[in-house]
N, C-alpha and C positions, 0 to 999 in steps of 0.2 A: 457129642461126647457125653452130655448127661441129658437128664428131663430138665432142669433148670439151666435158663438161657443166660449167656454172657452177656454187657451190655455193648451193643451196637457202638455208642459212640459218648463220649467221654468230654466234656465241655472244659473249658479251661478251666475254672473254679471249681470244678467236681474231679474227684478219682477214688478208684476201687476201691471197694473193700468185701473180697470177694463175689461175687458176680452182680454186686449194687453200687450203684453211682452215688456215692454221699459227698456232702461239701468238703474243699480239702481239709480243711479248719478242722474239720469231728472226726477225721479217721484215726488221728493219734490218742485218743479218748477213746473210741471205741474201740482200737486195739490193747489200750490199756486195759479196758476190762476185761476181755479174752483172756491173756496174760493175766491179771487177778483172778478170773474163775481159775484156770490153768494149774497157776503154780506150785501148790499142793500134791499134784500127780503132773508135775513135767516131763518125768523120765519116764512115768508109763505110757503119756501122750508120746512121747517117740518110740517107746516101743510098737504101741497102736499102730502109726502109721506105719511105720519099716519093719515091723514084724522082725525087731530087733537089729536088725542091719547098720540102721543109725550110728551101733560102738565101733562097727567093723569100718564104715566112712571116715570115723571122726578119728580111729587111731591113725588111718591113710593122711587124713588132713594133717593133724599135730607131728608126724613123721616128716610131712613135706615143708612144713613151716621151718624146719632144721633149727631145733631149739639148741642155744648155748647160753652159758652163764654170764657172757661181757651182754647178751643179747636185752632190750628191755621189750614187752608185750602192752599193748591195748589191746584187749577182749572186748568189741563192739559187740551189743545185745548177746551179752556172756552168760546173760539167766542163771543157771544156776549150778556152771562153772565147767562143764565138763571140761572147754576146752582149756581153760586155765591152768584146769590140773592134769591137763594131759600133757600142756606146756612143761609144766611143773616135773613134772615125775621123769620128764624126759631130758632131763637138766636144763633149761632155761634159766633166765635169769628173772628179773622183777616184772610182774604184771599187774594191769590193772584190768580189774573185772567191772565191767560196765554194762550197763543196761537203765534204760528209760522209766521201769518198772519197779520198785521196791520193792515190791512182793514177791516176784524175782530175785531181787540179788540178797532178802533176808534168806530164799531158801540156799543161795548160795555159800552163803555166810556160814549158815550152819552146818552146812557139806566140808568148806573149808576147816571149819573148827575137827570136826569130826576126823578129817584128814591131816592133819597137822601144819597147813597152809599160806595159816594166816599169816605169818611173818611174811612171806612172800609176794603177800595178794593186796592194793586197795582198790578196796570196794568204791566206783564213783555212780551217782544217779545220773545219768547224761540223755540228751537227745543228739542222737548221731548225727541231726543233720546243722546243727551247732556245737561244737566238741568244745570244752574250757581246757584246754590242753594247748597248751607251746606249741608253735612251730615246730616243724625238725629235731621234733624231741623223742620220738619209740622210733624201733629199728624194724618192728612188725608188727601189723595191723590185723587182727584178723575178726570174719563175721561168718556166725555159723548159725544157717534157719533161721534169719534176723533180718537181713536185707527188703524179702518179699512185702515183710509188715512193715515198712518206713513209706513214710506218701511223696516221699523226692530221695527218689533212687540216687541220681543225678549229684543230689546235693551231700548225700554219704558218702561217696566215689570221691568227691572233689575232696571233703575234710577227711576223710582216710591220709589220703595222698598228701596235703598238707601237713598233717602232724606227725608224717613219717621224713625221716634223716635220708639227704643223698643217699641211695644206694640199699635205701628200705624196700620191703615186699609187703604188699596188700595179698592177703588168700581167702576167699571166701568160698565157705562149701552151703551149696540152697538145694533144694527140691528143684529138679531142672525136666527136661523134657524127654519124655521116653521114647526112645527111636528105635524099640523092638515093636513094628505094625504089630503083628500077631498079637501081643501080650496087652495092648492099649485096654481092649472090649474089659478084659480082666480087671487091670489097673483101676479103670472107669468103675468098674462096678464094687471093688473095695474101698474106695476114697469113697461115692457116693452114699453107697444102698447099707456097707459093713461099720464104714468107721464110725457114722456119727449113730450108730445104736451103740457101736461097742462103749462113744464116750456118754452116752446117756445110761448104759449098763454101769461102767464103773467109776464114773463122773459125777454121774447126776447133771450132765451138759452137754447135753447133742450137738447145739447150734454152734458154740465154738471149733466144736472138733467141725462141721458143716463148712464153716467160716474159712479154717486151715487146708481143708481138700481144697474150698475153692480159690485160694491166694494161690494153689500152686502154680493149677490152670493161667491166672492171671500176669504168674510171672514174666519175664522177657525169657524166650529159651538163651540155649547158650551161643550162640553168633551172636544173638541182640546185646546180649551181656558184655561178653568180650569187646563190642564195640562201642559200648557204655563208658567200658573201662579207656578204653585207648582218648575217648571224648574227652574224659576225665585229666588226662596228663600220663595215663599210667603208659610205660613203656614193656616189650617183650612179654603181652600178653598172652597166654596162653591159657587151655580148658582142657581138663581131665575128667573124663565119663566115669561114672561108677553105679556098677549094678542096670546097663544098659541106657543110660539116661537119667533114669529116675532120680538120681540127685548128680551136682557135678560139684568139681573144684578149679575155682578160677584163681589166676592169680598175676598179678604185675607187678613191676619196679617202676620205685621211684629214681630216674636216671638224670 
């Protein structure tokens, strides 16, 4: 799939962070600083990678989440809000924008401000796989290009599903697995050889963009997902392909 090898085998005290075994303890730290170089050009790192596709996903996702006004929102690793405000403008009701990163959710902040939001939005610093949030308290959970970077997948699935009400929905849209064979060689060669110049072009940071090609690879495709989620509690899950693979949207109830 690339020149740089995935790691064979993966020891219980260690997990990925893109194709390197580091202790589980440092991967939330060394994602932070990604996400700190990051932050500043967020939205043109997803341009980068989707060669803008990404608004075209994420309107599909915020449609599917069927926002209403009685409705209330957690935005897991919400960075720097699209989904919020896509929640928002689509009449939802109160959300909270969340993410593990401050530097993240200040640029969110100022997006909010800019867009008139703020009343609508709290801002929380959270680790997803410890939520300070009530029981059975938001009616929809959502995590977008966030899930890959957490080091207990497992353990974000469970407190989604937790802090969501009887009869809530979890939806998450990730970078998922491309099931057009033909287009892979392609794929492969603009994640590896194009992206991380483009982000040392307009970044002044290859290694992270390096980092994000390779969390995609490492993610669960989407059957491992979906069966993450049913592990998890979640009921009538289902996976929606978008753009051949390349990213999907999952989603379940809390029943």
């Amino acid at each position: 799939m690339t020149d740089k090898a995935m790691p064979d085998q993966i020891s219980a005290d260690e997990t990925d962070f893109g194709f390197r075994s580091v202790p589980r303890e440092d991967k939330k730290s060394l994602v932070r600083e990604v996400f700190q170089s990051v932050a500043p050009r967020y939205d043109l790192m997803n341009d980068l990678m989707s060669l803008g596709i990404h608004r075209v996903w994420k309107q599909i996702f915020t449609t599917q989440m069927d926002p209403r006004p009685e409705r209330k929102l957690l935005d897991l690793a919400g960075g720097t809000g699209d989904i919020s405000f896509g929640w928002l403008a689509k009449g939802g009701g109160p959300a909270i924008l969340s993410d593990i990163n401050p530097a993240m959710l200040e640029v969110g902040r100022d997006r909010a401000t800019d867009r008139g939001y703020l009343e609508s939005l709290t801002f929380l610093v959270a680790d997803a796989e410890a939520l300070p949030i009530p029981s059975a308290s938001m009616d929809v959970v959502s995590m977008a290009f966030g899930l890959r970077n957490c080091t207990d997948k497992s353990a974000v699935l469970r407190e989604a599903r937790r802090v969501l009400r009887p009869g809530g929905r979890f939806l998450c849209l990730e970078f998922s697995r491309l099931e057009i064979a033909a287009l892979i060689p392609l794929y492969d060669a603009w994640s590896f050889k194009v992206l991380p110049r483009l982000g040392q072009l307009f970044a002044n940071d290859a290694e992270s963009y390096q980092y994000l090609a390779e969390s995609i690879r490492m993610f669960p495709d989407q059957e491992t997902l979906a069966q993450m989620m049913r592990d998890a509690g979640f009921s009538r899950v289902k996976l929606r392909n978008l753009s051949g693979g390349i990213a999907a949207i999952h989603s379940g109830w809390k029943l």
